[in-house]
Structure formats: C-alpha cells, structure tokens
Kinemage of the C-alpha trace (Angstrom):
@kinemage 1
@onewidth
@group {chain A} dominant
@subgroup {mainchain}
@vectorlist {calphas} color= white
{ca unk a 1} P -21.484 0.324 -0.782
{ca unk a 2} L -22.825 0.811 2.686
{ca unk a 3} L -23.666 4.213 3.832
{ca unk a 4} L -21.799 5.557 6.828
{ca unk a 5} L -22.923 4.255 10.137
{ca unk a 6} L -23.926 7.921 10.842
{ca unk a 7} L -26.762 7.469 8.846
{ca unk a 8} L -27.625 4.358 11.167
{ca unk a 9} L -29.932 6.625 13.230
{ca unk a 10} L -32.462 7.385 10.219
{ca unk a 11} L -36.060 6.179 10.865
{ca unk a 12} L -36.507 7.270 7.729
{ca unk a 13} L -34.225 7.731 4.462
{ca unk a 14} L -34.231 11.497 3.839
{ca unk a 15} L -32.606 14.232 4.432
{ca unk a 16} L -34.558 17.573 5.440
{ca unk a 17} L -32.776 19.985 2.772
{ca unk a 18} L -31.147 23.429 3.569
{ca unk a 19} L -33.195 26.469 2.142
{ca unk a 20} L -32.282 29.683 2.497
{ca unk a 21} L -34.205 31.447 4.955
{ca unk a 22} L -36.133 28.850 6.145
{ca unk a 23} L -33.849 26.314 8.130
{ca unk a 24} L -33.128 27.456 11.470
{ca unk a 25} L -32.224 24.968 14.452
{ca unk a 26} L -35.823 24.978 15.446
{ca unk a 27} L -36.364 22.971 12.211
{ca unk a 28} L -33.097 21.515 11.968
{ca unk a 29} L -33.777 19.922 15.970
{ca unk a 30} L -37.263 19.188 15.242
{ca unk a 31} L -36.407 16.741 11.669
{ca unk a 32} L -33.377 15.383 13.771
{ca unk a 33} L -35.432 14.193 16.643
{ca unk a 34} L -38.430 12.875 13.975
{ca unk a 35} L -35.459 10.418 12.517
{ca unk a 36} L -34.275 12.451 9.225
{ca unk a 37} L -30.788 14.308 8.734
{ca unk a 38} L -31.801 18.348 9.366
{ca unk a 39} L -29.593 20.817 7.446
{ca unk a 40} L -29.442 24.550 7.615
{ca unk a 41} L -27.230 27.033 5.254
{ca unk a 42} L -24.300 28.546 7.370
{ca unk a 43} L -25.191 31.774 5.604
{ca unk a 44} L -28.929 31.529 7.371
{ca unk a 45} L -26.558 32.163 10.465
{ca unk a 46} L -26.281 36.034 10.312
{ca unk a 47} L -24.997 37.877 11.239
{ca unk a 48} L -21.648 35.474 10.751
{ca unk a 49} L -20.742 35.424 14.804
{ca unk a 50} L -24.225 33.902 14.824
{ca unk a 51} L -23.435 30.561 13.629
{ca unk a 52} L -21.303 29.414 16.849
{ca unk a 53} L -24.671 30.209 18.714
{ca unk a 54} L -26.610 27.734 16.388
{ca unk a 55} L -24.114 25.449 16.291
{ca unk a 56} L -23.900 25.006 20.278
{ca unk a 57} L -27.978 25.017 20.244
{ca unk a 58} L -28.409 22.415 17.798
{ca unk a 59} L -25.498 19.825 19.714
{ca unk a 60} L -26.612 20.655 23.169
{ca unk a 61} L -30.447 19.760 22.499
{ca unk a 62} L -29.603 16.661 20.236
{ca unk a 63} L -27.035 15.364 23.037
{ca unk a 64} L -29.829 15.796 25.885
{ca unk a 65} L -32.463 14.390 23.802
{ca unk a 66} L -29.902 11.590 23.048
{ca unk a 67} L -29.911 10.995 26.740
{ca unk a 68} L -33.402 10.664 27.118
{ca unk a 69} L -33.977 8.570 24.613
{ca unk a 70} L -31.258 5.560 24.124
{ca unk a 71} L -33.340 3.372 22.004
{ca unk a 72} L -34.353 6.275 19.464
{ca unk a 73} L -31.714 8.666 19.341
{ca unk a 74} L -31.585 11.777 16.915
{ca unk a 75} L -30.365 11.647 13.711
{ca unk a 76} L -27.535 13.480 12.420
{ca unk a 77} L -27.293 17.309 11.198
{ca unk a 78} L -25.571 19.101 8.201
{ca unk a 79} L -24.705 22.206 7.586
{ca unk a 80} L -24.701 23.873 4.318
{ca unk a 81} L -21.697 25.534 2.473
{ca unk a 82} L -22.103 27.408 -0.412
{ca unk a 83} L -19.018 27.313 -2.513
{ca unk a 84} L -18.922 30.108 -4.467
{ca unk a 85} L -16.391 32.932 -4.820
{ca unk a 86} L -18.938 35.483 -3.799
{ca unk a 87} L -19.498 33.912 -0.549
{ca unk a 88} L -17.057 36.080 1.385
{ca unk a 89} L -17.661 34.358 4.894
{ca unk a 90} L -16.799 30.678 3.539
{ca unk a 91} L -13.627 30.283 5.227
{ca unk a 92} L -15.268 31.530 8.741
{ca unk a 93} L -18.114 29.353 8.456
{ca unk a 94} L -15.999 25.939 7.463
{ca unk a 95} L -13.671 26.976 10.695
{ca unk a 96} L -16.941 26.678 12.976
{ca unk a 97} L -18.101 23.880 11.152
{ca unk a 98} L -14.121 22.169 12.494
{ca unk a 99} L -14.500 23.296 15.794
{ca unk a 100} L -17.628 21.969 16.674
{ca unk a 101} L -17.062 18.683 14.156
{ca unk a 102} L -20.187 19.391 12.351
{ca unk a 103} L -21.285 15.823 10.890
{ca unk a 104} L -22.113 16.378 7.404
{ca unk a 105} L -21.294 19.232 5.775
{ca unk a 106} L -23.532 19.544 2.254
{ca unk a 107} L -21.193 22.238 -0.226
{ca unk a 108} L -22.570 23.404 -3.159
{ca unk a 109} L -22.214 25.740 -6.192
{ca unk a 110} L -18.570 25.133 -6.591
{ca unk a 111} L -16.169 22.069 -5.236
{ca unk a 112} L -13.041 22.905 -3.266
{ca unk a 113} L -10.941 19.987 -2.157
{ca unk a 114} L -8.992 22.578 0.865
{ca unk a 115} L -12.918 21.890 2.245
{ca unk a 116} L -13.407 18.754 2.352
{ca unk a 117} L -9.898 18.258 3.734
{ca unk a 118} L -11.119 20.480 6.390
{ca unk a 119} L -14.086 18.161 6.988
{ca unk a 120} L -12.525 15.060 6.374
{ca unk a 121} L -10.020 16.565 9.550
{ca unk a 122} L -12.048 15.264 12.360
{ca unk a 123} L -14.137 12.651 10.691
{ca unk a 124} L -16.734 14.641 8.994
{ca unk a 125} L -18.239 13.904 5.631
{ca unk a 126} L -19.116 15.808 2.492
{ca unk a 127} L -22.328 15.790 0.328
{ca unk a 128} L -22.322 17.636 -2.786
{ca unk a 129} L -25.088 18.614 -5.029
{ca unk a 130} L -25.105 18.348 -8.562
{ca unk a 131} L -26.592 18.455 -11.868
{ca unk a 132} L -24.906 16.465 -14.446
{ca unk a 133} L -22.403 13.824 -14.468
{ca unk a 134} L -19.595 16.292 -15.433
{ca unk a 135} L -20.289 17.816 -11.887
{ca unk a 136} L -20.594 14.680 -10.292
{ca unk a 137} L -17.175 13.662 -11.924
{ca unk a 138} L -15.858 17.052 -10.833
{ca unk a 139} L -16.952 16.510 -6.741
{ca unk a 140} L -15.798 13.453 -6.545
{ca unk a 141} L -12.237 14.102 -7.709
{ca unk a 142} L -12.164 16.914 -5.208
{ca unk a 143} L -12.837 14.602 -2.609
{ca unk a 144} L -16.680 14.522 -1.626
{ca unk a 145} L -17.521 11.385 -0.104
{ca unk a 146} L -20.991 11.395 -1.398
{ca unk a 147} L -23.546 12.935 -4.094
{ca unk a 148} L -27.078 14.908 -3.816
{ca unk a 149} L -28.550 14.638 -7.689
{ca unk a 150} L -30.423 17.823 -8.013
{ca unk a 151} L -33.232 16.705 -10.493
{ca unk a 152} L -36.055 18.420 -12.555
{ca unk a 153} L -38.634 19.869 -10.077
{ca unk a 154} L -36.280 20.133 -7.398
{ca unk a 155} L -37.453 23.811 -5.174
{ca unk a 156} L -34.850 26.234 -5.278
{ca unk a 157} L -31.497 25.964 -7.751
{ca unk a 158} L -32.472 23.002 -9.986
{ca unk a 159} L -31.417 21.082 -12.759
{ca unk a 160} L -33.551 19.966 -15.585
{ca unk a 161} L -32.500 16.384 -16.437
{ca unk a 162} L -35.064 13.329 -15.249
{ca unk a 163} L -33.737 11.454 -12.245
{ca unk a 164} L -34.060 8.094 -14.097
{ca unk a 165} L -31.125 9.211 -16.333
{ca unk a 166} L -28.933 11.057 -13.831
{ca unk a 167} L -29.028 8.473 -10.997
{ca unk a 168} L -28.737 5.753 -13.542
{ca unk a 169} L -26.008 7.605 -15.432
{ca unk a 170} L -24.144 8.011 -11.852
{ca unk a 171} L -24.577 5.014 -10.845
{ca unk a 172} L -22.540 3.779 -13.882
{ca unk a 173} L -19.174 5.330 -12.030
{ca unk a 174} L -19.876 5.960 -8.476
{ca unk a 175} L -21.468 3.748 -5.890
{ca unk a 176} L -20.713 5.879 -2.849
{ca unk a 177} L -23.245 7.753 -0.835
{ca unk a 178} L -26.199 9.352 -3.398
{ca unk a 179} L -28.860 11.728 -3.077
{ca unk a 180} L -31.902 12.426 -4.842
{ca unk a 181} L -33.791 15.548 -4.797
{ca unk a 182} L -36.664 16.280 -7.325
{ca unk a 183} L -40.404 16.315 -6.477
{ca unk a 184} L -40.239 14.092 -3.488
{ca unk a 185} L -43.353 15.208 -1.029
{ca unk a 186} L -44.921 12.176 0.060
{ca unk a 187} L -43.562 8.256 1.659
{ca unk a 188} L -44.063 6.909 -1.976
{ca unk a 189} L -41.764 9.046 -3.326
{ca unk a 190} L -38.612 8.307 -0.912
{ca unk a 191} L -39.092 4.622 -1.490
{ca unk a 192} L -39.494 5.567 -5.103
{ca unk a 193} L -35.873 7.192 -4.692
{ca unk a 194} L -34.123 4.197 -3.328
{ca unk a 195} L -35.667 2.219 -5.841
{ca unk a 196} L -33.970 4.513 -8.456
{ca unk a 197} L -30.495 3.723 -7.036
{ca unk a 198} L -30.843 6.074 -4.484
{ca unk a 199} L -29.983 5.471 -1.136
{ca unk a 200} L -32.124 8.759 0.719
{ca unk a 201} L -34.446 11.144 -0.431
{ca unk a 202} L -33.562 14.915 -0.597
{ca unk a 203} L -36.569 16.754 0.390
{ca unk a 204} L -36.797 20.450 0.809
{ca unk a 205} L -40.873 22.357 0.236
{ca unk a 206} L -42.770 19.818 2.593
{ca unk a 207} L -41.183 21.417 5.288
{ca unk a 208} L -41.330 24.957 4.585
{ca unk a 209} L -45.114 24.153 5.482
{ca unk a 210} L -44.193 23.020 9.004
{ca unk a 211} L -44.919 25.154 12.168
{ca unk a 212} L -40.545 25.521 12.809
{ca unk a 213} L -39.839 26.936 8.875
{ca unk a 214} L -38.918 30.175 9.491
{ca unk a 215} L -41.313 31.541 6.457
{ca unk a 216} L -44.056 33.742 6.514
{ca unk a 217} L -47.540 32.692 7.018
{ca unk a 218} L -48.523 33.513 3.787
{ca unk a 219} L -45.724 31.269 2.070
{ca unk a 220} L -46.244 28.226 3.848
{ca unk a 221} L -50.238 29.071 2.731
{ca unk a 222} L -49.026 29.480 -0.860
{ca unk a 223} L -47.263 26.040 -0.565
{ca unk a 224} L -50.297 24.434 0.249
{ca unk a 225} L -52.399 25.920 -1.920
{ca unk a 226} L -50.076 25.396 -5.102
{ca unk a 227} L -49.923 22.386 -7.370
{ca unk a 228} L -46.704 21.450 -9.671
{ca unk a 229} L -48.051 24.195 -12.760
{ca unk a 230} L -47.676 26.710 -10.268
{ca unk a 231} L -43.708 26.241 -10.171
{ca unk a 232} L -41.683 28.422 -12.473
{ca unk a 233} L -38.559 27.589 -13.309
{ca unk a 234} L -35.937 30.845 -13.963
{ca unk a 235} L -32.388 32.444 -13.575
{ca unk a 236} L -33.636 35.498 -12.508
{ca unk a 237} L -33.672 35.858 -8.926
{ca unk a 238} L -30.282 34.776 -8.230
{ca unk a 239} L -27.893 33.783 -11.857
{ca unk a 240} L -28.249 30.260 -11.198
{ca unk a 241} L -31.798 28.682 -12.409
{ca unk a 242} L -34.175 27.363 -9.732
{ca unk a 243} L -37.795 26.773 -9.160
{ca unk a 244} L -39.824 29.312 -7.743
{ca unk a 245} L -43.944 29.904 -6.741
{ca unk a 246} L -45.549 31.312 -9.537
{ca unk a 247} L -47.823 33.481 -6.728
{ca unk a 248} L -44.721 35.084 -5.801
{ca unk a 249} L -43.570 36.378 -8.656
{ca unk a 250} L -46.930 37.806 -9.529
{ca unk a 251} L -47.210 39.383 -5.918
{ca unk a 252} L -43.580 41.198 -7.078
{ca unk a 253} L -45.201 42.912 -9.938
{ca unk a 254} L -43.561 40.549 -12.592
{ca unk a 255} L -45.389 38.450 -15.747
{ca unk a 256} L -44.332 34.386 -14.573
{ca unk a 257} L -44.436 33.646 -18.531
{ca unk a 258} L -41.931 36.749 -19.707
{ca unk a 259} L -39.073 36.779 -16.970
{ca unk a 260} L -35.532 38.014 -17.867
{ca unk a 261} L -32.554 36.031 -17.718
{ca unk a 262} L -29.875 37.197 -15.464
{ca unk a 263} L -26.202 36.992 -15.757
{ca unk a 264} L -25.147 33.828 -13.673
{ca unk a 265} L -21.532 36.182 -13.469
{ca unk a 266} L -23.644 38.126 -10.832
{ca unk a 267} L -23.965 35.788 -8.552
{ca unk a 268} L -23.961 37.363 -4.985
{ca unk a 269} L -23.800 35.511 -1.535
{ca unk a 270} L -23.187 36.608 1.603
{ca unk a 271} L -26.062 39.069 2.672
{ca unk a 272} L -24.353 41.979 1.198
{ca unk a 273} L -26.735 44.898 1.098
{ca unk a 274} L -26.639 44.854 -2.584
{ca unk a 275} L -27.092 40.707 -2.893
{ca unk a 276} L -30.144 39.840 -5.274
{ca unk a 277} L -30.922 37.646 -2.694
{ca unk a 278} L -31.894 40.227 -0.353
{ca unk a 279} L -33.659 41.675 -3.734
{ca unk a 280} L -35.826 39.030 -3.959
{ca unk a 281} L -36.502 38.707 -0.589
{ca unk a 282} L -40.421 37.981 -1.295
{ca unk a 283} L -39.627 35.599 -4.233
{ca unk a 284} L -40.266 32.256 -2.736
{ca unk a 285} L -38.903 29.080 -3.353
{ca unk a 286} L -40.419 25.399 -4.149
{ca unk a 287} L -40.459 22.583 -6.129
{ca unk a 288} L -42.921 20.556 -7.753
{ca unk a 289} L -43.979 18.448 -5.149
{ca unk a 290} L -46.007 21.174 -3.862
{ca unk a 291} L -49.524 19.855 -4.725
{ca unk a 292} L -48.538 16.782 -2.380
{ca unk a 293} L -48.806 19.341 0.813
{ca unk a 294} L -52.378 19.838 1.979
{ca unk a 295} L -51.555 21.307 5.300
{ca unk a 296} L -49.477 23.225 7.627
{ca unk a 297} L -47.717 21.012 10.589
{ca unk a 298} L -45.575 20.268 13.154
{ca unk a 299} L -42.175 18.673 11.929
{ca unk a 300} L -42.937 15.359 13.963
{ca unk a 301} L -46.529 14.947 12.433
{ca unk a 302} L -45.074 15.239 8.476
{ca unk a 303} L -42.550 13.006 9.415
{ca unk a 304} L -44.292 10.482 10.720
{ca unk a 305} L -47.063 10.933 8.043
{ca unk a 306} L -43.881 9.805 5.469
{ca unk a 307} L -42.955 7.070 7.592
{ca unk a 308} L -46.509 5.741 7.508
{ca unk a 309} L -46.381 6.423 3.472
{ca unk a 310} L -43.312 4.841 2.941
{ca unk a 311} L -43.989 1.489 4.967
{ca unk a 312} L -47.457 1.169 3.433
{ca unk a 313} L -45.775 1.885 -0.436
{ca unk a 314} L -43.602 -0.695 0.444
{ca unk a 315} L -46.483 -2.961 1.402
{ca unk a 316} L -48.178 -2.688 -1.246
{ca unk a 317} L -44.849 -3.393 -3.701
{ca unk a 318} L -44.372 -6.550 -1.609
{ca unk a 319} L -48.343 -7.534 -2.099
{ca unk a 320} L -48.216 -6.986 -5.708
C-alpha cells in the first residue's frame, strides 16, 4: 500500500519524533523545511492557550516558505496526543488540532476511536505508536490509519522486542502506513528501516543535539558524549518504561544499576504541579543511537548529513 500523498514532500523517509520538552516549532519548522515530517507534543504547548499560538506559527512559516520555494516545498507536521486518562487537556488540544486541520496527528499511550474520528473530520490522519502486535491490533480497530513500532533502544517510552520480529510480525496483518523507531541515528539506519518493511524511520535523540531542541546545553553535550551502554532502560521516572541517559540519573543522586520500579497506575500528564514529569525534570531522555551523534548542529546540516548517508548506503547495496 502506498503511503498518503502527504508524505510526497519527504526528501527523506523519517519522521523527526515528538519528545517532551524538546520539540518546539523552532525544531518542528526547521525538520519540515530540511524534508522530514516535524512533530511536537501538544502538552509541550503550555500553558494549554499556548498551543493555538504554535499552531498558527508553525502553518504561517511553512505556507511562506512553501511560496518561496515551489520545487522543494516543506514537508508535513504532526502533532502529538497523548492518550491517557491523566491527560486532562486532551479534549482541548484535539479541538485545536480540528480547527487548524493539523496533518498528522501521532496519539499514543491509549487508542480512542472519538479521536481519530475527530482527525479523520477534515482529512487528517492518525499514527499510533506501539509495542506489540496486541497494540497494533488494538489501534487499528480504533481506527488509526497507520503504525509507529516502538522497538528496543527506542529514547524515551520503549518497548523491548527486536524490530525484525515486530515489523515482520505486523506486517503479517497490516500493510498500511508503518513506523519504525529503535536506534536509528545515522542514513544507514533509515534505509535499514525500509528494508525491514518499514516505510519511514522514527527518529527522536539525533535531534535533541541540534541548535533548535529546546534542551539544555549540557544535555545535548551528554548526547554526544554517550554511547548505547550509557542508556538505561526503567519505569521509574514516569510508570511507563523508557530509555533514559545513564549521566542523568547519576547527576539526580540515584545508583543507574538499583532503580525502583514505579507503579505504571501513577501515571501523570498534564503539567500538574505534582506530575513525576515535572519530578524528573533533569532526567533526560535517549535512545541507543546515541554513540552515532558526534556533534551539536543546525537541523538542516543533520538532515542533510542523513540524506548523504542514506543515498551512499543505498549505493553501496546496489554495488554489492
């Protein structure tokens, strides 16, 4: 199945991913005009009134760079939902995303199908993340018009199966749009995706080492100074398990190798003052791709670094 002429724009198959904290419409505009789908969480937006603001940003500069430049227009943006009963502001959020017919809307930790009806109103299109086939299985009945595998070594809220099962295993049942995030940091390892059974690559810590991430110095420093044993993988910071720097943790006062496990019933979203996201605030998130990211740069220059990557990998496949 063909993905949806939306994704015609792409210079490049991947999709910047939405991380808390970090995605703000400076990064979202930069990956856009570079040629890959930017994404932001709607909860990044705060406080909530916010989000009309970044919504109006991120159209108006995409629609003027549009018009000066025809040939080599932007690609589209995505905004992230998170699905969860905690998230108090997820019916506000999906309104804005309907009034300014946000193009992709990427839910996650929960599928609803009042949503994606909601998206699906004016033309819009659902991606949702997942981490088993049962999931999958799950979105899809809801009504999600397309998949993001969340694989081992995925930054942030992970799952732990290898992406040669899972996209094989979905690929069985679903040949819609699918997504694969796991470790993918350099060119070779988007074309690696497609050749999966992927159709993009779902890429989230390269860019929190770009000059837009809205991260602190000293994380984006951490990111490229870290190599995939730095990544630990834990519950505790926020119920739901996810990969986090290992420098972090230790800079928090906490032992990497004896963490706690939390109760996933906890869950908070939202920005409440007593969220364990604002807890953690100095916990930072990655994945295992790290020790592909030597530098800090501009959005445009990683970008086109992966485009370079990718043509030569494919090159070389072809010379072989």
């Amino acid at each position: 199945m063909a993905l949806p002429p939306l994704f015609d724009k792409l210079r490049l198959p991947a999709v910047g991913a939405p991380q808390f904290i970090i995605a703000n419409p400076e990064l979202v505009i930069a990956q856009c005009k570079a040629g890959i789908v930017g994404s932001f969480p709607a909860l990044n937006a705060r406080p909530e009134a916010a989000l009309d603001d970044w919504l109006f940003r991120i159209k108006d500069e995409l629609a003027a760079y549009d018009e000066a430049n025809p040939d080599a227009p932007a690609a589209p943006f995505a905004v992230n939902q998170i699905v969860h009963k905690t998230n108090a502001r997820l019916d506000h959020d999906v309104a804005a995303c309907v009034k300014h017919k946000v193009p992709i809307v990427i839910t996650s930790l929960g599928a609803r199908a009042d949503v994606n009806d909601a998206i699906h109103s004016y033309g819009g299109i659902v991606l949702h993340d997942i981490i088993n086939v049962t999931f999958a299985k799950k979105a899809l009945e809801k009504g999600a018009d397309g998949l993001i595998a969340v694989c081992a070594g995925a930054g942030g809220h992970a799952g732990s199966l290898s992406p040669f099962a899972l996209i094989s295993e979905i690929r069985e049942f679903f040949d819609g749009p699918l997504l694969l995030s796991g470790a993918i940091a350099t060119g070779r390892g988007i074309l690696a995706a497609q050749a999966l059974g992927a159709d993009l690559a779902y890429m989230g810590s390269a860019f929190i080492a770009t000059t837009e991430a809205n991260a602190p110095a000293a994380y984006k420093q951490m990111i490229v100074d870290s190599s995939a044993g730095d990544i630990v993988y834990s519950n505790l910071f926020t119920g739901v398990l996810g990969n986090y720097l290992k420098g972090s943790i230790v800079n928090a006062g906490l032992d990497p190798t004896n963490l706690e496990q939390s109760d996933a019933s906890k869950m908070s979203f939202g920005g409440g003052e007593g969220s364990k996201a604002k807890a953690w605030k100095d916990i930072w998130g990655a994945g295992q791709g790290v020790g592909s990211v030597h530098d800090v740069l501009p959005t445009a220059d990683l970008v086109a670094r992966l485009k370079r990557e990718y043509d030569e990998a494919k090159r070389g496949l072809t010379a072989r």
